[in-house]
C-alpha positions in Angstrom: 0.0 15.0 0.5 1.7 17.0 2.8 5.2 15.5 5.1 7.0 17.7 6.8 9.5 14.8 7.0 9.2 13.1 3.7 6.3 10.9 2.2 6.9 7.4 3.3 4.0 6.1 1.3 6.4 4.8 -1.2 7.6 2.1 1.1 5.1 0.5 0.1 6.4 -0.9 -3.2 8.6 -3.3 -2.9 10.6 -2.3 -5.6 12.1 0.8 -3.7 13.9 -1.6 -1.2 17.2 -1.7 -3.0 17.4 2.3 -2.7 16.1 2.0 0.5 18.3 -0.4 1.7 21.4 1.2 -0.2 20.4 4.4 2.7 20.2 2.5 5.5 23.5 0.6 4.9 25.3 4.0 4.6 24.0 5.5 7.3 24.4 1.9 9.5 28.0 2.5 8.4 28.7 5.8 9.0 27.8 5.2 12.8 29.9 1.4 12.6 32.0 1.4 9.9 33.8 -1.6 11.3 30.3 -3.7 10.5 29.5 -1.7 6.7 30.7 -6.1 5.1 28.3 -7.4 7.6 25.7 -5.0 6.9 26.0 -5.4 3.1 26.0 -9.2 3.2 22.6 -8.8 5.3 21.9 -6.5 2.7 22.3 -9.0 0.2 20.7 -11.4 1.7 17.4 -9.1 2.8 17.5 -8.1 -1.2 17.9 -11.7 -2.5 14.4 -12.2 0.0 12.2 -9.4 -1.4 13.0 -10.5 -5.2 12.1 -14.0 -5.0 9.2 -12.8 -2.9 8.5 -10.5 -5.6 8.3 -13.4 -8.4 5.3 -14.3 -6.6 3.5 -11.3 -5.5 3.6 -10.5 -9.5 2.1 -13.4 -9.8 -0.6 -13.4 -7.6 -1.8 -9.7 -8.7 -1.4 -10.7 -12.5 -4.6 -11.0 -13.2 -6.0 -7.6 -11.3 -4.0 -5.6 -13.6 -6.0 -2.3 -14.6 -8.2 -3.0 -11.8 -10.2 0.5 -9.8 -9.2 0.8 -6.5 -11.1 3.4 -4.1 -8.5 4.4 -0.8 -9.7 5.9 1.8 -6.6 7.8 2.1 -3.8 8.1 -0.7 -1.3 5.5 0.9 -1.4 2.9 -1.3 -0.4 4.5 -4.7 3.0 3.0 -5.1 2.0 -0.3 -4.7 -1.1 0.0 -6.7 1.6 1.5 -9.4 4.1 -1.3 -9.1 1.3 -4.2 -9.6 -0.7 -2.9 -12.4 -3.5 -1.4 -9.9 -5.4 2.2 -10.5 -6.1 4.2 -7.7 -10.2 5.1 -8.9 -10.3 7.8 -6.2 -10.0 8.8 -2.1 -12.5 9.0 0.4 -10.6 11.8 1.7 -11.6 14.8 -0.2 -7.9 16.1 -0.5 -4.9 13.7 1.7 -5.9 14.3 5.3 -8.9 16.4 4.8 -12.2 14.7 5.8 -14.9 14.3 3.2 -17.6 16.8 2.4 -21.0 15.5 1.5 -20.9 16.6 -1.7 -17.6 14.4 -2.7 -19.1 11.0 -1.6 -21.9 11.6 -3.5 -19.3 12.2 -6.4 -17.3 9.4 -5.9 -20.1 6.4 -5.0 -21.6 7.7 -8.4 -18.1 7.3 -10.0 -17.7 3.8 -8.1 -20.7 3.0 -9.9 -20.4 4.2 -13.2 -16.3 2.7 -12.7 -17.7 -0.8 -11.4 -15.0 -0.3 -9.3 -15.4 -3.1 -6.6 -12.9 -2.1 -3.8 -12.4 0.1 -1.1 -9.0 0.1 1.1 -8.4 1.9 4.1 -5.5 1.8 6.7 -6.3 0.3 10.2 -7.0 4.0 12.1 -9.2 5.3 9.3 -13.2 5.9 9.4 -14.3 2.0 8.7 -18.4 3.0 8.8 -17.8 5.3 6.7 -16.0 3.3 4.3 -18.7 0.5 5.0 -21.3 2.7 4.2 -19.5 4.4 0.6 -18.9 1.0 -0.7 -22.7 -0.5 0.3 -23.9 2.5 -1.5 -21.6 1.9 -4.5 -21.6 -2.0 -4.6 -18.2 -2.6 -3.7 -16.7 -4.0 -0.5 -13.8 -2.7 2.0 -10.5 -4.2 3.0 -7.9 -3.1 5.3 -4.4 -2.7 4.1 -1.2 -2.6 6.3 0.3 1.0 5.4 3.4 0.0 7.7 5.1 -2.5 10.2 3.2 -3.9 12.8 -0.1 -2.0 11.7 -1.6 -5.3 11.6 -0.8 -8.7 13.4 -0.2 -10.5 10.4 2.3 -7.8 8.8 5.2 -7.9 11.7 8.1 -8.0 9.0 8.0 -5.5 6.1 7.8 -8.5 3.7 5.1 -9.4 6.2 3.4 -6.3 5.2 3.5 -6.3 1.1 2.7 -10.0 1.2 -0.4 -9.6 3.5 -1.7 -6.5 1.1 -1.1 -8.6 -1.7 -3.2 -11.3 -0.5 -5.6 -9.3 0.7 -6.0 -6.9 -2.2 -5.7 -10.5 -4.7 -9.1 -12.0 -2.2 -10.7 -8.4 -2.1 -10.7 -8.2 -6.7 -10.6 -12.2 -7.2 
């Protein structure tokens, strides 16, 4: 996948946030080194959030482990990797490109010879012609929230891993 500026895909894990939020406290305290014990306690306290949070999201995607997922796009991988999910293929023929005939008809055969059930796609991407892959294959679609505020019910970032969670434990239940 190509980022001229990094690949933020792997935000989506939750597991990631205490590197992440180790970088953000540095740079926050470089720029107001006066604040770096009031950052760190809402560091903490942020941390102390996602883990408890996270008791439950492992929970909740517990019994999905192993399952196929189809994405429409490759944005999902490390959360599919931190929960036990397999990414089953892309409807994008390589990251970004758009498919050729030719690959859908490889990958609604895989779908089907897979049984995988699931197709996810972020909010901008082609939903007819996910609709359409997954009819032909037998599975259904859901949206995912790749980021903040993609989606009105992911307006905090543990907005955002516990709406896919949900959605993704509803999509495979």
């Amino acid at each position: 996948d190509v980022h001229p500026l990094g690949n933020p895909h792997y935000l989506a894990d939750p597991g990631m946030t205490p590197i992440v939020t180790r970088n953000i406290l540095e740079g926050l305290a470089r720029v107001a080194p006066a604040s770096r014990a009031r950052f760190e306690g809402n560091r903490r306290e942020f941390l102390s959030r996602v883990e408890q949070a996270m008791i439950g999201w492992t929970r909740t995607l517990a019994p999905y482990r192993g399952a196929r997922v189809v994405q429409y796009h490759p944005d999902f991988v490390y959360l599919f990797a931190r929960f036990g999910l397999e990414q089953a293929g892309a409807i994008e023929d390589r990251p970004g490109i758009p498919p050729t005939p030719e690959h859908l008809v490889r990958l609604i055969a895989e779908m089907k010879q897979q049984q995988v059930k699931l197709i996810v796609i972020e909010p901008w991407n082609d939903l007819k012609l996910a609709q359409r892959v997954a009819q032909q294959a037998g599975a259904t679609v859901r949206v995912l929230a790749p980021n903040v505020g993609a989606l009105r019910d992911a307006e905090t970032y543990l907005g955002v891993v516990d709406y896919n969670v949900r959605t993704l434990a509803e999509a495979l239940r």
